[in-house]
PDB file of N, CA, C and O in Angstrom:
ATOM      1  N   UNK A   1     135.528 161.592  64.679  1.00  0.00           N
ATOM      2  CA  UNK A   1     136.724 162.395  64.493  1.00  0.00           C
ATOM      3  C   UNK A   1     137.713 162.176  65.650  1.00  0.00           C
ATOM      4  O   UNK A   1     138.943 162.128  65.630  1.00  0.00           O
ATOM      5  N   UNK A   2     136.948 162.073  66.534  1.00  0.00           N
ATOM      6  CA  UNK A   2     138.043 161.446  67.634  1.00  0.00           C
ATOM      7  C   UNK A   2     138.775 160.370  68.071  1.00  0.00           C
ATOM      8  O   UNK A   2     139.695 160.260  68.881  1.00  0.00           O
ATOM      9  N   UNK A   3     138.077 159.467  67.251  1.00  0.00           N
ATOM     10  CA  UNK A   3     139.268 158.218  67.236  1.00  0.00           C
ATOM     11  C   UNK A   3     139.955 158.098  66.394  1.00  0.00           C
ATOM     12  O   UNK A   3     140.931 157.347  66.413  1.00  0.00           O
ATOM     13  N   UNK A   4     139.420 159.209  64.918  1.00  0.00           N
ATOM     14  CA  UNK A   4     140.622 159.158  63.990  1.00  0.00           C
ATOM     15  C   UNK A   4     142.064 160.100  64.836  1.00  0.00           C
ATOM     16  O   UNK A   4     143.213 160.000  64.405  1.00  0.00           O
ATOM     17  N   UNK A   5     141.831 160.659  65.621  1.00  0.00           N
ATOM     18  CA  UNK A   5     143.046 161.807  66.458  1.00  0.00           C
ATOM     19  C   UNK A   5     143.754 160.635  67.405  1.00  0.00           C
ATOM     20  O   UNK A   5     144.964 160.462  67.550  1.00  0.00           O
ATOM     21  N   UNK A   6     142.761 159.942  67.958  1.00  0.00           N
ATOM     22  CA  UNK A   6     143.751 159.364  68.853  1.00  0.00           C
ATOM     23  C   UNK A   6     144.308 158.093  68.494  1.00  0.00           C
ATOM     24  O   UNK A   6     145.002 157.502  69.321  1.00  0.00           O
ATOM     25  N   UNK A   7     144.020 157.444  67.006  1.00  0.00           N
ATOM     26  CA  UNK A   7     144.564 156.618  66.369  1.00  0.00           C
ATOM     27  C   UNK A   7     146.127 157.395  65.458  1.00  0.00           C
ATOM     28  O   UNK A   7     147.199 156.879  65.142  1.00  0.00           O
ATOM     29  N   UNK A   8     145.716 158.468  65.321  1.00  0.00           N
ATOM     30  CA  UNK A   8     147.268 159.038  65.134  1.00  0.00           C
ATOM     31  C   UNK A   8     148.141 159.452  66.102  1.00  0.00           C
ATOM     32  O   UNK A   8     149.359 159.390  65.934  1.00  0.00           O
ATOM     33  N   UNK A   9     147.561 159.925  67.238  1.00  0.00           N
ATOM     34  CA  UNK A   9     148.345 159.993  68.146  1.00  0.00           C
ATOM     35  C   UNK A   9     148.840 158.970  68.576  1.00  0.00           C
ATOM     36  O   UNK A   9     149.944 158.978  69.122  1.00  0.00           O
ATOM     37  N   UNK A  10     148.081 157.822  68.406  1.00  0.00           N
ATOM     38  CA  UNK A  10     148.719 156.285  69.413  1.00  0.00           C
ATOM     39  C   UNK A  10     150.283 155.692  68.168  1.00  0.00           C
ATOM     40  O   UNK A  10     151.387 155.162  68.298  1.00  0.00           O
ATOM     41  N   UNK A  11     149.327 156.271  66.952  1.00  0.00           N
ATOM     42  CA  UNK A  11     150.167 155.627  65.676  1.00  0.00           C
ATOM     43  C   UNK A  11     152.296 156.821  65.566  1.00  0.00           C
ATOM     44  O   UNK A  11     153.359 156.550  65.007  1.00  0.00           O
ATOM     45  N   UNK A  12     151.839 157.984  66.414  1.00  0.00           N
ATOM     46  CA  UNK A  12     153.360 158.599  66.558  1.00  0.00           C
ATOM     47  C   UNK A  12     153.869 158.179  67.508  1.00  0.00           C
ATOM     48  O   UNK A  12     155.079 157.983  67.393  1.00  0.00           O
ATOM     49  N   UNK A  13     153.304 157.888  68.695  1.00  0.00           N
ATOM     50  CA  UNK A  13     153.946 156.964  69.800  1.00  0.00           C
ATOM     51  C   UNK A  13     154.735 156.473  69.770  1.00  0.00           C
ATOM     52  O   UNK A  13     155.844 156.530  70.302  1.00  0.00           O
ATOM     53  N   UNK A  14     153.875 155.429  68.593  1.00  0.00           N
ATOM     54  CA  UNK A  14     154.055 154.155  68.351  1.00  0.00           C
ATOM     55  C   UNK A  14     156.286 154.366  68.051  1.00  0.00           C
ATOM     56  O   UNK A  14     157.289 154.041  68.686  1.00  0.00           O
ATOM     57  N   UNK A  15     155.922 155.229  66.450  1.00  0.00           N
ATOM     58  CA  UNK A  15     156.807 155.181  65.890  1.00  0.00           C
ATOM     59  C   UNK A  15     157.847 155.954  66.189  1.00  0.00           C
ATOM     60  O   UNK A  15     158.885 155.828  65.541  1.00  0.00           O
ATOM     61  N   UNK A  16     157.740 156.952  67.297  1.00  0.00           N
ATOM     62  CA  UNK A  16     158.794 157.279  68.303  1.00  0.00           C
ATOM     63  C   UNK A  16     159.777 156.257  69.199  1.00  0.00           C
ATOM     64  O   UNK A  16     160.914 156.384  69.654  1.00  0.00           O
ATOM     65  N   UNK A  17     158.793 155.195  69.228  1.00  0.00           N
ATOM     66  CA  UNK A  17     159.448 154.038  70.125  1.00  0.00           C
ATOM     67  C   UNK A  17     160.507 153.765  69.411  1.00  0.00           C
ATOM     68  O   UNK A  17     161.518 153.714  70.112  1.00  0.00           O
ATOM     69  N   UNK A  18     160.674 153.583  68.376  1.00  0.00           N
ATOM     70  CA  UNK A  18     160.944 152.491  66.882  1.00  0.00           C
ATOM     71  C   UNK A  18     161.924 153.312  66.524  1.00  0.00           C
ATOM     72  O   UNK A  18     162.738 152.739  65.799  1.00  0.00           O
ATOM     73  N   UNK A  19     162.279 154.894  66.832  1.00  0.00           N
ATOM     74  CA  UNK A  19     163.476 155.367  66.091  1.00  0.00           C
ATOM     75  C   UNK A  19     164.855 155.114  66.603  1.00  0.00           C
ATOM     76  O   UNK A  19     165.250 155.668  67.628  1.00  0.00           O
ATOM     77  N   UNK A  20     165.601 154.287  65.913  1.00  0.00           N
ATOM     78  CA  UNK A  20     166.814 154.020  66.082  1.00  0.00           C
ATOM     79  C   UNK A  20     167.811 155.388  66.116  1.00  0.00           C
ATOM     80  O   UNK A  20     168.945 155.018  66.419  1.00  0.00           O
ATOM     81  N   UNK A  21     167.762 156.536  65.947  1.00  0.00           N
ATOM     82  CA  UNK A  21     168.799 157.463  66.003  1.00  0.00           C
ATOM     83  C   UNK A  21     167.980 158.577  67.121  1.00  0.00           C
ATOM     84  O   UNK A  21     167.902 159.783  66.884  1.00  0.00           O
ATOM     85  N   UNK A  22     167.431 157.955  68.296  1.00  0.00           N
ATOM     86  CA  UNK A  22     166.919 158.541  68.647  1.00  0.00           C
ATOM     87  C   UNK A  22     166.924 158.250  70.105  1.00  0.00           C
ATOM     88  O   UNK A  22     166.031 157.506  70.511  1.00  0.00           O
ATOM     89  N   UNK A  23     167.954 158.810  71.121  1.00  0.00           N
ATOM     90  CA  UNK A  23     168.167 158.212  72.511  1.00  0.00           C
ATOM     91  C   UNK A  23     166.775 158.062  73.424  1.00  0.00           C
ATOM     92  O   UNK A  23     165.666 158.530  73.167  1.00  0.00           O
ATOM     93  N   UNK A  24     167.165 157.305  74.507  1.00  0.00           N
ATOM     94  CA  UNK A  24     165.629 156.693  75.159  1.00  0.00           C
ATOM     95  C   UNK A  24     164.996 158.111  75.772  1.00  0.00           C
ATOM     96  O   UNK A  24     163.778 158.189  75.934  1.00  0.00           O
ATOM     97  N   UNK A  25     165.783 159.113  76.071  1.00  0.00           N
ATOM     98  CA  UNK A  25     165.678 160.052  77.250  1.00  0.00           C
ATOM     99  C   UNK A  25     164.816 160.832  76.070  1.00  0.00           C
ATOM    100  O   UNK A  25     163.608 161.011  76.225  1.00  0.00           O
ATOM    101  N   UNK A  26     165.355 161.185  75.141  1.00  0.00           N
ATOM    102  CA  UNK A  26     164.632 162.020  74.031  1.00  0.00           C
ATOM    103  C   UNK A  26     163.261 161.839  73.100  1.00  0.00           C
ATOM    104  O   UNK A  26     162.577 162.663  72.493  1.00  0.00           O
ATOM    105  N   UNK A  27     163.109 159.588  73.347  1.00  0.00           N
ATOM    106  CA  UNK A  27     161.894 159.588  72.492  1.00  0.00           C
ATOM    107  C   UNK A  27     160.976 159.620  73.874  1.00  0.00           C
ATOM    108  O   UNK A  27     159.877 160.142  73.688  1.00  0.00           O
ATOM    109  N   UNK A  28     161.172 159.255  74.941  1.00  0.00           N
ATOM    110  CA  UNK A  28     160.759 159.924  76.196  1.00  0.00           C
ATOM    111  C   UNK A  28     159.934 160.831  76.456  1.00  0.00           C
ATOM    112  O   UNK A  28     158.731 160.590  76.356  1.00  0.00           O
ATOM    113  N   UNK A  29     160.332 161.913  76.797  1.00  0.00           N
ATOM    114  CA  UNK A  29     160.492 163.036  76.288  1.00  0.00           C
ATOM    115  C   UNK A  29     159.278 163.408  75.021  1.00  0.00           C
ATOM    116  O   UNK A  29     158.156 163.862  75.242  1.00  0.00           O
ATOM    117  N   UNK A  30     159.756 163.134  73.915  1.00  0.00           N
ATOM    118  CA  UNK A  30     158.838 163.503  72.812  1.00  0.00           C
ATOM    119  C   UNK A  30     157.139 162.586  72.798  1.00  0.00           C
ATOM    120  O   UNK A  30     156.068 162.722  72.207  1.00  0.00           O
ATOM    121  N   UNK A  31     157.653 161.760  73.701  1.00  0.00           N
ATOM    122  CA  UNK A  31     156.009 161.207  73.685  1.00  0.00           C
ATOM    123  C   UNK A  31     155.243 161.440  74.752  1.00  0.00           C
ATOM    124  O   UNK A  31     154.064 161.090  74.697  1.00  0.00           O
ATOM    125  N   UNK A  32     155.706 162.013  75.817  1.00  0.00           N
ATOM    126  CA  UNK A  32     155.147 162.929  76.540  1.00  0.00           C
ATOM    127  C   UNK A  32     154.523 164.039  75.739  1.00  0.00           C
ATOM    128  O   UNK A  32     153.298 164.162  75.753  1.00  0.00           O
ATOM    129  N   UNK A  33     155.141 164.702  75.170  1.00  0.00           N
ATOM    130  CA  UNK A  33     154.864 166.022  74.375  1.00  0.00           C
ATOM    131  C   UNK A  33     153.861 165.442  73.579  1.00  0.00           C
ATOM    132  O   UNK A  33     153.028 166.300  73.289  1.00  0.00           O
ATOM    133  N   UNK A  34     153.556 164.165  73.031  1.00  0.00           N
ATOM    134  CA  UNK A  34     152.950 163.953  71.739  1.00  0.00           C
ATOM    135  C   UNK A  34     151.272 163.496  72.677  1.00  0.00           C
ATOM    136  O   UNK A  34     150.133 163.888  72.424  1.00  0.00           O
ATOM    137  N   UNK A  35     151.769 162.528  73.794  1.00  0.00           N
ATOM    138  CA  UNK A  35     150.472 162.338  75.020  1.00  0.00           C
ATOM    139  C   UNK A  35     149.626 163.215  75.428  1.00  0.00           C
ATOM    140  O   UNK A  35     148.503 162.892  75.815  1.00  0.00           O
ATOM    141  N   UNK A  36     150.281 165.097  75.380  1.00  0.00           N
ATOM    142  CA  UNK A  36     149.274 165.546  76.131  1.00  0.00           C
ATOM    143  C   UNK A  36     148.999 166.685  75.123  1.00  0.00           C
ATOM    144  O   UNK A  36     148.960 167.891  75.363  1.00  0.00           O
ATOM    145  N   UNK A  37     148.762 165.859  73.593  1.00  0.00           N
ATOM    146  CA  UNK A  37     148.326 166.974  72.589  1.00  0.00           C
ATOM    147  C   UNK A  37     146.883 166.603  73.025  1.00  0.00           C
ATOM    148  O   UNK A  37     146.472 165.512  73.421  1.00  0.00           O
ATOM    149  N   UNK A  38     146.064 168.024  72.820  1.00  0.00           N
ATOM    150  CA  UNK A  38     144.762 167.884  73.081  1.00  0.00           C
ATOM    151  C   UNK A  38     144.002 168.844  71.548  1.00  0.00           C
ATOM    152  O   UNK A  38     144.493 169.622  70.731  1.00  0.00           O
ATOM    153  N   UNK A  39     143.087 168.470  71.683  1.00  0.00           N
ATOM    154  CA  UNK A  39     141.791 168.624  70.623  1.00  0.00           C
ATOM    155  C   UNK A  39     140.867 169.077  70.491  1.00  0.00           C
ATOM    156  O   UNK A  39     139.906 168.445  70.929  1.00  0.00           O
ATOM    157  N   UNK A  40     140.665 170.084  69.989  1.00  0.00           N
ATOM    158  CA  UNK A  40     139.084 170.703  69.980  1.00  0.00           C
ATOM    159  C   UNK A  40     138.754 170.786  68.663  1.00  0.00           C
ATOM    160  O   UNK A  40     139.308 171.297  67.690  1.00  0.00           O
ATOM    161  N   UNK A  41     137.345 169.945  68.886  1.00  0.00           N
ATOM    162  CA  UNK A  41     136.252 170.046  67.538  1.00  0.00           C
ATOM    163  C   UNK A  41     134.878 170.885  67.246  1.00  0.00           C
ATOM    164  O   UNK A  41     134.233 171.049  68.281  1.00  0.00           O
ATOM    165  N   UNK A  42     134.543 171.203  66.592  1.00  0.00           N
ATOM    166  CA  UNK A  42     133.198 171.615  66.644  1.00  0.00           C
ATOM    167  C   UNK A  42     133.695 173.075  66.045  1.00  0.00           C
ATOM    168  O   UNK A  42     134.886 173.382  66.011  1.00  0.00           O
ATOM    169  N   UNK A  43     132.694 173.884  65.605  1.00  0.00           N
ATOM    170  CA  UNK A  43     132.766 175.027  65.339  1.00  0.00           C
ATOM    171  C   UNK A  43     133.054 176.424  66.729  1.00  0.00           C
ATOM    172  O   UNK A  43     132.553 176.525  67.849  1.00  0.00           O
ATOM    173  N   UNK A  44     133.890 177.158  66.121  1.00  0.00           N
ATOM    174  CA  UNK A  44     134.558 178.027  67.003  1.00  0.00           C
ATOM    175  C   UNK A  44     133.401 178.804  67.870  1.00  0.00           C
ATOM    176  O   UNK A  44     132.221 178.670  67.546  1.00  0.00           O
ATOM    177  N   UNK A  45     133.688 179.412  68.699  1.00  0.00           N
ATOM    178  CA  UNK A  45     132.308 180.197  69.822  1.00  0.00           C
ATOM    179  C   UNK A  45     132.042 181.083  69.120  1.00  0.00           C
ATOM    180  O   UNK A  45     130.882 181.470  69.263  1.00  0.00           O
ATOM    181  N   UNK A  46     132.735 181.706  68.249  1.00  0.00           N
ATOM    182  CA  UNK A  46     132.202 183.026  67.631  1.00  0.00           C
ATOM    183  C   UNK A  46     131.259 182.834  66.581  1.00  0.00           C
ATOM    184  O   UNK A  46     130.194 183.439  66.450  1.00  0.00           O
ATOM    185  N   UNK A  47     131.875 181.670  65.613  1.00  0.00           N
ATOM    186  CA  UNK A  47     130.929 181.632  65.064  1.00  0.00           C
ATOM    187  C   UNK A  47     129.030 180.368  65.395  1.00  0.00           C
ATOM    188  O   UNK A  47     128.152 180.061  64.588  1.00  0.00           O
ATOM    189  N   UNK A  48     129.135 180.140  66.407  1.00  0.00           N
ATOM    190  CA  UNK A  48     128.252 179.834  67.029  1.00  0.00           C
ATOM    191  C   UNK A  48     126.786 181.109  67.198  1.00  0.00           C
ATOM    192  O   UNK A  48     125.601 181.172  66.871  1.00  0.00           O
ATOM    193  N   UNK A  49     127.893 182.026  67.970  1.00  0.00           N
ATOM    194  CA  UNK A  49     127.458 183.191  68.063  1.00  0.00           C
ATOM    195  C   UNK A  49     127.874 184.460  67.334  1.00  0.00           C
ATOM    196  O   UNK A  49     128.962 184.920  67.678  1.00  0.00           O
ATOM    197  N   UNK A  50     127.266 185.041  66.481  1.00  0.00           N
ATOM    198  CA  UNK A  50     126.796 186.551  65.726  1.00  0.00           C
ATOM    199  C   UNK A  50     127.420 187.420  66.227  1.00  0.00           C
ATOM    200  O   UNK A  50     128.147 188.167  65.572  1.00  0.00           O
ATOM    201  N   UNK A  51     127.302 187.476  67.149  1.00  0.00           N
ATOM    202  CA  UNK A  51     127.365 189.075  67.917  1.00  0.00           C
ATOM    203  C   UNK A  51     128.933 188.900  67.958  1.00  0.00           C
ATOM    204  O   UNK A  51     129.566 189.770  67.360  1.00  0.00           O
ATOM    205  N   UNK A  52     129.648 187.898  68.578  1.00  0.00           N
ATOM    206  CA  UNK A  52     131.262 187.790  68.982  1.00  0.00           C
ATOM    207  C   UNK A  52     132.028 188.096  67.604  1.00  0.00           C
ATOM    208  O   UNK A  52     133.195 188.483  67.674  1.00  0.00           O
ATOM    209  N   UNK A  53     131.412 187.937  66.351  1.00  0.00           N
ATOM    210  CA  UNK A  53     132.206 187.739  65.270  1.00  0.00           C
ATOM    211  C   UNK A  53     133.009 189.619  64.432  1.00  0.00           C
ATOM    212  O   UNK A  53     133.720 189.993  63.499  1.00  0.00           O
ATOM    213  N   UNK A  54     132.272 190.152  65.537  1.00  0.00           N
ATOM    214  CA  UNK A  54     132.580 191.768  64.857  1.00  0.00           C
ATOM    215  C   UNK A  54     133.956 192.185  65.346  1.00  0.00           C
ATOM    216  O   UNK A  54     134.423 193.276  65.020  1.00  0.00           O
TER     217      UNK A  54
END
């Protein structure tokens, strides 16, 4: 699951580079924002644990 995330993340990068109506400072900018999306998998703590879910 995680290289399918960071194959889309590499794949908006990508196509941020590539937008023509889109100044350098701004796709910049947006791929920063898109670099430090982060990810969590697995099932939530609560439901791990019983007791947290009330």
């Amino acid at each position: 699951a995680m290289k399918l995330f960071t194959a889309i993340r590499d794949a908006l990068i990508t196509r941020l580079r590539n937008l023509p109506w889109m100044n350098e400072e701004t796709q910049n900018m947006a791929q920063d924002k898109v670099a430090q999306l982060q990810v969590e998998m697995g099932a939530s703590e609560w439901a791990l644990k019983p007791e947290l879910a009330r």
